[in-house]
C-alpha positions as CSV (number, residue, x, y, z in Angstrom):
1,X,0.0,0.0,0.0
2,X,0.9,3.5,-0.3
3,X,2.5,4.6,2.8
4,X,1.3,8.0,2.1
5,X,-2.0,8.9,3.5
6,X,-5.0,10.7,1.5
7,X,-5.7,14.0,2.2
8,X,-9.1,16.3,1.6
9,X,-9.3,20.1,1.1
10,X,-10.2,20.4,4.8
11,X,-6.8,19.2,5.6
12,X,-7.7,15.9,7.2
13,X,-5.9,12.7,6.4
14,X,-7.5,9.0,6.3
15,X,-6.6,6.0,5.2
16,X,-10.4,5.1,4.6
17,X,-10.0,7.5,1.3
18,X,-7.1,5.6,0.1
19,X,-8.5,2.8,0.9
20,X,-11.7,3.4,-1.2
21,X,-10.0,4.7,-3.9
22,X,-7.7,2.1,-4.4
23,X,-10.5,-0.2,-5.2
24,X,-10.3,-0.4,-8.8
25,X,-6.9,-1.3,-9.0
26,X,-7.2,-3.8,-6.0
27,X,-9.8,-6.0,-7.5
28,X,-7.7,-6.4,-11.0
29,X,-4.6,-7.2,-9.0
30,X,-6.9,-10.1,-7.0
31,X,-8.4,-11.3,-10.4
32,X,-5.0,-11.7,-12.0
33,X,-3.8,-13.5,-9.3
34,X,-6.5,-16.0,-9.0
35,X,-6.1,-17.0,-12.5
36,X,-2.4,-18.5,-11.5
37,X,-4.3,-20.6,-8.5
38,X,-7.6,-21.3,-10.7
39,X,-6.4,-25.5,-11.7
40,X,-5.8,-26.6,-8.2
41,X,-8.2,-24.7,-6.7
42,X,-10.8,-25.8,-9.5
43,X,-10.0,-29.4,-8.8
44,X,-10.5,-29.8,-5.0
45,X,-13.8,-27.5,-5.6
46,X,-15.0,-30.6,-8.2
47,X,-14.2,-33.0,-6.0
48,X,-17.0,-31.6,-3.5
49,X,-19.3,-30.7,-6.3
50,X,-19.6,-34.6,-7.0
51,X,-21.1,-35.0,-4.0
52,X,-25.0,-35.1,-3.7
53,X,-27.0,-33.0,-1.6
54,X,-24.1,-30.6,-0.7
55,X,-24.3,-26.9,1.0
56,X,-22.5,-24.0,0.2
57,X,-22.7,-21.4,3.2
58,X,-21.2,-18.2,2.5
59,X,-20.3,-16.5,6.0
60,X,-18.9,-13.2,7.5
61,X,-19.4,-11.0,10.2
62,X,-20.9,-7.3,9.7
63,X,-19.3,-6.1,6.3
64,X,-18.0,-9.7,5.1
65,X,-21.5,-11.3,6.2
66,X,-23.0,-8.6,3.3
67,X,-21.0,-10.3,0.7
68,X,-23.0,-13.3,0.9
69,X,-26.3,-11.4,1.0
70,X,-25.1,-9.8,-2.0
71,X,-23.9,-13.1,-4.3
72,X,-25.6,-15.5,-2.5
73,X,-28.8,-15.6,-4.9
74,X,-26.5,-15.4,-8.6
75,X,-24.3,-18.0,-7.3
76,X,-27.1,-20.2,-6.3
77,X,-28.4,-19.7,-10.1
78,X,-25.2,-20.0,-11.9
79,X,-24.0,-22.9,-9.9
80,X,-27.5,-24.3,-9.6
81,X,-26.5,-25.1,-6.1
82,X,-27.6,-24.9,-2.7
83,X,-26.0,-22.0,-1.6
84,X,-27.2,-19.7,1.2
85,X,-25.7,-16.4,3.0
86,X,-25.8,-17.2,7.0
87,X,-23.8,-14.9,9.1
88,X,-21.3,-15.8,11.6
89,X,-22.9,-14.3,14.4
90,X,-25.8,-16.8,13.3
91,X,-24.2,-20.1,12.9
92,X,-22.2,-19.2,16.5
93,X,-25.3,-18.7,18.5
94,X,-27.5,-21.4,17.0
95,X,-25.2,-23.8,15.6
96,X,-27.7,-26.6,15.8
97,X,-30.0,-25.0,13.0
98,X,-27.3,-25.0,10.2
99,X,-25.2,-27.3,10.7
100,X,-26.3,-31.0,9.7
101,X,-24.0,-33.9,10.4
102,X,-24.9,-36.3,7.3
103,X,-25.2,-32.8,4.7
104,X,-21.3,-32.6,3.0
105,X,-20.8,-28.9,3.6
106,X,-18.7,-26.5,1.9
107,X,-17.9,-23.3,4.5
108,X,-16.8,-20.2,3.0
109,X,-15.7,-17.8,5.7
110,X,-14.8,-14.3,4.1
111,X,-12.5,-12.1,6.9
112,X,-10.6,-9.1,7.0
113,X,-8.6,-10.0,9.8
114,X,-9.1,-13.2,10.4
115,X,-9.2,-13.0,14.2
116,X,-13.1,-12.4,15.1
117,X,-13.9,-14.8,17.5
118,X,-16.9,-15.9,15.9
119,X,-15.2,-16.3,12.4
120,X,-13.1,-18.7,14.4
121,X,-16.0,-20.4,16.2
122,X,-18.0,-21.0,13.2
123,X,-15.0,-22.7,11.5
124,X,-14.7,-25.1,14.7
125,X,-18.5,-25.6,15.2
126,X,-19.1,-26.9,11.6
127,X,-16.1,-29.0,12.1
128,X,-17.8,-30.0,15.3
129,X,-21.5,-31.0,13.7
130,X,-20.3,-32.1,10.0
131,X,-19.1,-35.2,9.1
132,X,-18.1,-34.2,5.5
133,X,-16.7,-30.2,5.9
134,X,-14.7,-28.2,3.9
135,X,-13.4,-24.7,4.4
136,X,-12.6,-21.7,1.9
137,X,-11.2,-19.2,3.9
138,X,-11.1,-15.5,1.6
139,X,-9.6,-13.0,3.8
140,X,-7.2,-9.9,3.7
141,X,-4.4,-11.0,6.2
142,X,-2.0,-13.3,6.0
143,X,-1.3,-13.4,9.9
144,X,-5.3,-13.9,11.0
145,X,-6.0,-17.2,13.0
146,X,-8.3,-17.9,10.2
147,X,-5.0,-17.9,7.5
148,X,-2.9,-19.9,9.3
149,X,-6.4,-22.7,10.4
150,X,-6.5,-23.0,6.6
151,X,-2.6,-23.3,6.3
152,X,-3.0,-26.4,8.5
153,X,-5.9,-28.2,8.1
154,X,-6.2,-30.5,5.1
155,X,-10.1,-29.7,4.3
156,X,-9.5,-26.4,4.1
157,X,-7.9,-23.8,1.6
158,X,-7.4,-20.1,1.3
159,X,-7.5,-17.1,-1.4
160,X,-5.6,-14.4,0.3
161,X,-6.6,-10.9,-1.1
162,X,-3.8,-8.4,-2.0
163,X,-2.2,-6.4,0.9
164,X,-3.5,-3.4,0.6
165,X,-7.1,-4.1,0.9
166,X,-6.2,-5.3,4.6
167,X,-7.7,-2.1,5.4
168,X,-6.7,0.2,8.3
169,X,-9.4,2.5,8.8
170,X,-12.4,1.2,10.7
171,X,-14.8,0.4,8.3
172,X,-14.3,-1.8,5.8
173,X,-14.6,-0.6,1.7
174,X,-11.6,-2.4,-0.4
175,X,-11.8,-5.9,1.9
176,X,-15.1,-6.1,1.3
177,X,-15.1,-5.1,-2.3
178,X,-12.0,-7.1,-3.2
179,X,-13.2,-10.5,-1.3
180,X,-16.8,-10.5,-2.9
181,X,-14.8,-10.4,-6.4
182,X,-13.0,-13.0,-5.6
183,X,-15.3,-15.2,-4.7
184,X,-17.6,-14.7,-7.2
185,X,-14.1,-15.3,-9.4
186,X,-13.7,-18.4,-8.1
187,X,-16.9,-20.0,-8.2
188,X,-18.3,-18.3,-11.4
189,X,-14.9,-17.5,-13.8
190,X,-16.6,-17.8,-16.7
191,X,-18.7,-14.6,-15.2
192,X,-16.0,-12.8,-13.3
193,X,-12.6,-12.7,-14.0
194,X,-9.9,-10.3,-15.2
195,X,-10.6,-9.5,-18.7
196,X,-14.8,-9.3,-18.5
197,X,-14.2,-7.3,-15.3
198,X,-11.7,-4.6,-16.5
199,X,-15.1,-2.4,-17.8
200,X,-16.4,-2.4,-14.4
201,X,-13.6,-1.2,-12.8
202,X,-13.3,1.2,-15.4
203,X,-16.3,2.7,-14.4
204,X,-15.4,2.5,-10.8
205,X,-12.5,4.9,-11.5
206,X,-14.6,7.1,-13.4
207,X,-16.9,7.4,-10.6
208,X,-14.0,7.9,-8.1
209,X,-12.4,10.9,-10.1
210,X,-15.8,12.3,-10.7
211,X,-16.2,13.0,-6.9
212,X,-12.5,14.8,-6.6
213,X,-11.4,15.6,-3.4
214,X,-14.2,13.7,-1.9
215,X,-15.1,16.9,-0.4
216,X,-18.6,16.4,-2.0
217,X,-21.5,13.6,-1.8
218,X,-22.9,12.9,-5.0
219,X,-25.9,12.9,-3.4
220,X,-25.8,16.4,-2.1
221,X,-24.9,18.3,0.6
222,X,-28.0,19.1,2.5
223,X,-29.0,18.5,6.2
224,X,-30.2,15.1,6.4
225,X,-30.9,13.5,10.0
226,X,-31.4,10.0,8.3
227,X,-30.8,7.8,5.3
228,X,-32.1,4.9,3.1
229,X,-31.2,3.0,0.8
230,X,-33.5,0.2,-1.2
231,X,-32.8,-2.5,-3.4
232,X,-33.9,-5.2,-5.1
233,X,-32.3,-9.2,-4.4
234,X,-28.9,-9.0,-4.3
235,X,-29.1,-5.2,-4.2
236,X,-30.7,-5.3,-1.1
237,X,-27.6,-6.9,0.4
238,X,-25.3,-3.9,-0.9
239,X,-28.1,-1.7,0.5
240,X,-27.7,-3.3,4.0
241,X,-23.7,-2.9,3.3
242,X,-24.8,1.0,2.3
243,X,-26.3,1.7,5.4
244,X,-23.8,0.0,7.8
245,X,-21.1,2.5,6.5
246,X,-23.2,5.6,7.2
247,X,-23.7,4.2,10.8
248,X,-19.8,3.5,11.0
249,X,-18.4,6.3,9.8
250,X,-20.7,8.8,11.2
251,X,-21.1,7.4,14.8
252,X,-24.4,6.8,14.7
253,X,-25.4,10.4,14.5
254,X,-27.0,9.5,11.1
255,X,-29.2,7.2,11.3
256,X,-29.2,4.5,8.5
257,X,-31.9,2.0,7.3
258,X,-32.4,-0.6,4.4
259,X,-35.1,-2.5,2.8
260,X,-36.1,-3.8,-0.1
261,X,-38.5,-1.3,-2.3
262,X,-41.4,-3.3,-2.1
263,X,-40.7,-4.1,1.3
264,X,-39.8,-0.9,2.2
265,X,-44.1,-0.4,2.1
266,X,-44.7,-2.7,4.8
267,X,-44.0,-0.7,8.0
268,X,-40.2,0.4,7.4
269,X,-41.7,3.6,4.9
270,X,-43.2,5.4,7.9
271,X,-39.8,6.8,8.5
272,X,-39.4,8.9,5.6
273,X,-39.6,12.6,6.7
274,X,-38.6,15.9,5.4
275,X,-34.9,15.2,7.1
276,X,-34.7,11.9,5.3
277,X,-32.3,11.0,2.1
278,X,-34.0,7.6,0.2
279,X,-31.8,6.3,-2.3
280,X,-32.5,3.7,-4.5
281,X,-30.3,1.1,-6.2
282,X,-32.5,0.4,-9.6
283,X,-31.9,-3.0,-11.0
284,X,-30.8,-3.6,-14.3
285,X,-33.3,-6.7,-14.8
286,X,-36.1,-5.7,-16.6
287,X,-38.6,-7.2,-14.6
288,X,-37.2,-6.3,-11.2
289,X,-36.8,-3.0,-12.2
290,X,-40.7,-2.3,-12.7
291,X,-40.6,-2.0,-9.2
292,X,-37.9,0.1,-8.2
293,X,-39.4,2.3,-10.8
294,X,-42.9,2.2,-9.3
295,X,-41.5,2.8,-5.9
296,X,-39.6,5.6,-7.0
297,X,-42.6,7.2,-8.7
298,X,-44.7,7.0,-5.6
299,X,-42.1,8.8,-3.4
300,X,-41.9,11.8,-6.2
301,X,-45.6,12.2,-6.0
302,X,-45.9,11.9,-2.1
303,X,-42.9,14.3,-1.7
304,X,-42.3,14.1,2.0
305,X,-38.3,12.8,2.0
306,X,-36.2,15.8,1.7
307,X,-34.6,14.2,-1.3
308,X,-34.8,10.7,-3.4
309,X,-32.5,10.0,-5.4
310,X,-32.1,6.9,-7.7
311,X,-29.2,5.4,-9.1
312,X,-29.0,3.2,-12.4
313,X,-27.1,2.4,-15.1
314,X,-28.7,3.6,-18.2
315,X,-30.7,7.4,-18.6
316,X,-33.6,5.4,-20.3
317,X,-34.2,3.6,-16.9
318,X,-35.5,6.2,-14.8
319,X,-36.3,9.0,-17.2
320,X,-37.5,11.7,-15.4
321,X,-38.7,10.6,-12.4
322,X,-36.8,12.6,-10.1
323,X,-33.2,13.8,-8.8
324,X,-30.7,10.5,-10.3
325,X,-26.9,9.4,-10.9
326,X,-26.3,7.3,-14.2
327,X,-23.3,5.2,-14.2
328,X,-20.3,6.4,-16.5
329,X,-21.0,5.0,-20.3
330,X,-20.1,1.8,-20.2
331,X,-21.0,-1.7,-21.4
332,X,-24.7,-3.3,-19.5
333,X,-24.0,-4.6,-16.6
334,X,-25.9,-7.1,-14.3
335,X,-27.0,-6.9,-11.0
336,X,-23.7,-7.9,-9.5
337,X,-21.7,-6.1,-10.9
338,X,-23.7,-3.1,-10.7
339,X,-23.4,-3.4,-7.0
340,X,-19.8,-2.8,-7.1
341,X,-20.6,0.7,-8.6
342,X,-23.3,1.4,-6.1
343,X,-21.1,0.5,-2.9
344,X,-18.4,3.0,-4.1
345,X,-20.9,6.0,-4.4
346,X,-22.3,4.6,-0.9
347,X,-18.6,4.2,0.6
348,X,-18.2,8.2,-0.5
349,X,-20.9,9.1,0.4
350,X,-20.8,7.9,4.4
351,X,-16.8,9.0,4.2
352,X,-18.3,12.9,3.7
353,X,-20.8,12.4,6.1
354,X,-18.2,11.5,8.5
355,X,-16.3,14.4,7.8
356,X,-18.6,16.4,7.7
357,X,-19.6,15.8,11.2
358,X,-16.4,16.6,12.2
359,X,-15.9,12.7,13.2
360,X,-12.4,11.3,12.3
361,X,-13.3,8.4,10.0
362,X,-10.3,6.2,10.6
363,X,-11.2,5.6,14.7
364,X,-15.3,7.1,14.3
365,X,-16.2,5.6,17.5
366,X,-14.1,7.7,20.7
367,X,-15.6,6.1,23.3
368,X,-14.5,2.6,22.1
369,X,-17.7,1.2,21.8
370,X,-17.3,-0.9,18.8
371,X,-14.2,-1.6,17.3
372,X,-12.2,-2.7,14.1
373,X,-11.6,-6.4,15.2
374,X,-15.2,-6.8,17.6
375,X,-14.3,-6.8,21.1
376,X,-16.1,-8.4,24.2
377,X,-17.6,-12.1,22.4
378,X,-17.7,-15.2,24.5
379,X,-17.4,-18.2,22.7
380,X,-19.5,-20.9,24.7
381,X,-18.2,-24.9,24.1
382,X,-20.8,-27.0,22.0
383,X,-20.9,-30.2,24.6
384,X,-22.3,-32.6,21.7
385,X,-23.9,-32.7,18.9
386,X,-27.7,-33.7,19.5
């Protein structure tokens, strides 16, 4: 990584804005170097794809429990697998409703650090309950108790992401970013790999250097108290991811929701106020984008939110219904991909509201309450497996 720390027109240093600008390049370096690792890795993935009835949980904590919200449902489609996103926190507490002993089980743990204690519990619980487990370990750190499990254990192996994206600052942006590639590299290559990728970091950059010295939101600059963002499947995940920065990097002091749109109807709507930025992540499927179009037309003509704003990939998508971003020109992408593009604006946009709030955005929280590796978890013992 550069040693050299970003720096803002106010003066203030982070490595959070290196870190989210070095994105782009991060993800090709990852992509490049899975393609020297693809045969062997390829083979011992085969050799548990023979196997009826297998599982494929993908599983994080926080930030790298998103990545499976967010690829969970295309993997499951392009693999035509059973694959499911559980977080760790999940398979920790209630070990017994995941974990089955006869079910061959394929565990793929994503981690920035490697050290949360329930990234490390999970891994020993599934040993624990499954008969026939497997580990893929995708992290950014080389020295994490979840590296060096893999290094030893024979059902296990692990992609370690490129240095840099080990990220200092608090919250996570490149780990996250890097590690969903990856995975989604591994298990899908003829989808995701170096040379179908290169547009979408393309556009990535563009986005980056359209925002400058990050001094500015694409979204604005106004007063809001709150923020949502909506989206669709997938998108949905990368709006949970979305909102979890703005809580991070801010302190809490803005509040931060998510939903789906249609869900978003059910209850979670009756938030919305003059004080309140929506934005919406609009879908690139046809179908599924009906209604994130329909939601976005009712919250132009009820006009309570003190601004909506809709991003997409295409002008013809959202016409004029509203305030809106459109990608930089590039090729169409899909859902997936798309959410790479969305997460950067997100990433920016929490990293100004930090600032902005006069919050440093490498250590937001002062008092300690929450902290970069979590803090405070005890790990109960499983006494059997009933």
């Amino acid at each position: 990584m550069n040693e050299t720390l970003a720096a803002n027109t106010s003066g203030t240093q982070t490595w959070t804005e290196e870190e989210i600008r070095q994105q782009p390049t991060s993800w090709m370096t990852a992509l490049h170097h899975l393609d020297t690792q693809r045969a062997e890795l390829d083979d011992w993935l085969n050799t548990f794809y023979a196997q009826p009835g297998g599982k494929i949980i993908l599983t994080g904590a926080g930030s790298s429990a998103f990545i499976g919200d967010i690829i969970a449902p295309c993997l499951a489609r392009q693999l035509q697998a059973n694959v499911v996103a559980i977080p760790t926190t999940d398979l920790v507490t209630n070990p017994m409703d995941y974990f089955h002993a006869e079910q061959p089980l394929l565990l793929v743990s994503f981690a920035r650090s490697g050290n949360s204690p329930e990234s490390v519990a999970a891994v020993q619980l599934a040993n624990q309950f499954v008969a026939n487990c497997r580990h893929l370990i995708i992290t950014c750190n080389a020295t994490g108790d979840l590296y060096h499990y893999a290094c030893e254990h024979d059902n296990a192996r692990v992609r370690l992401m490129p240095a840099e994206t080990h990220d200092r600052g608090f919250a996570m942006t490149s780990s996250i970013s890097t590690m969903m590639l990856s995975c989604l590299a591994i298990f899908a290559p003829q989808l995701f790999n170096s040379h179908s990728f290169a547009s979408v970091a393309a556009c990535c950059e563009a986005i980056i250097a359209s925002h400058g010295d990050f001094s500015q939101s694409a979204f604005g600059d106004l007063n809001w108290r709150r923020v949502v963002y909506l989206g669709s499947g997938g998108l949905q995940g990368a709006a949970r991811e979305s909102a979890l920065k703005v809580l991070e990097l801010t302190a809490g002091q803005l509040a931060a929701f998510y939903e789906s749109p249609v869900g978003f109807r059910h209850g979670p709507k009756s938030l919305v106020d003059d004080e309140t930025l929506v934005v919406v992540f609009v879908s690139s499927h046809p179908y599924t984008r009906q209604y994130d179009l329909d939601l976005l037309a009712e919250l132009h003509r009820e006009n309570i939110a003190l601004r909506v704003v809709a991003i997409s990939d295409t002008p013809a998508t959202v016409m004029e219904a509203g305030p809106h971003l459109y990608l930089p020109a590039s090729r169409t992408f899909n859902d997936i991909e798309l959410a790479f593009c969305f997460l950067v604006y997100a990433q920016i946009f929490a990293l100004t509201a930090s600032l902005k709030a006069g919050i440093t955005p490498d250590t937001p929280s002062a008092s300690g309450t929450v902290n970069r590796v979590v803090q405070g978890v005890v790990i109960h013992s499983w006494p059997e497996v009933r």
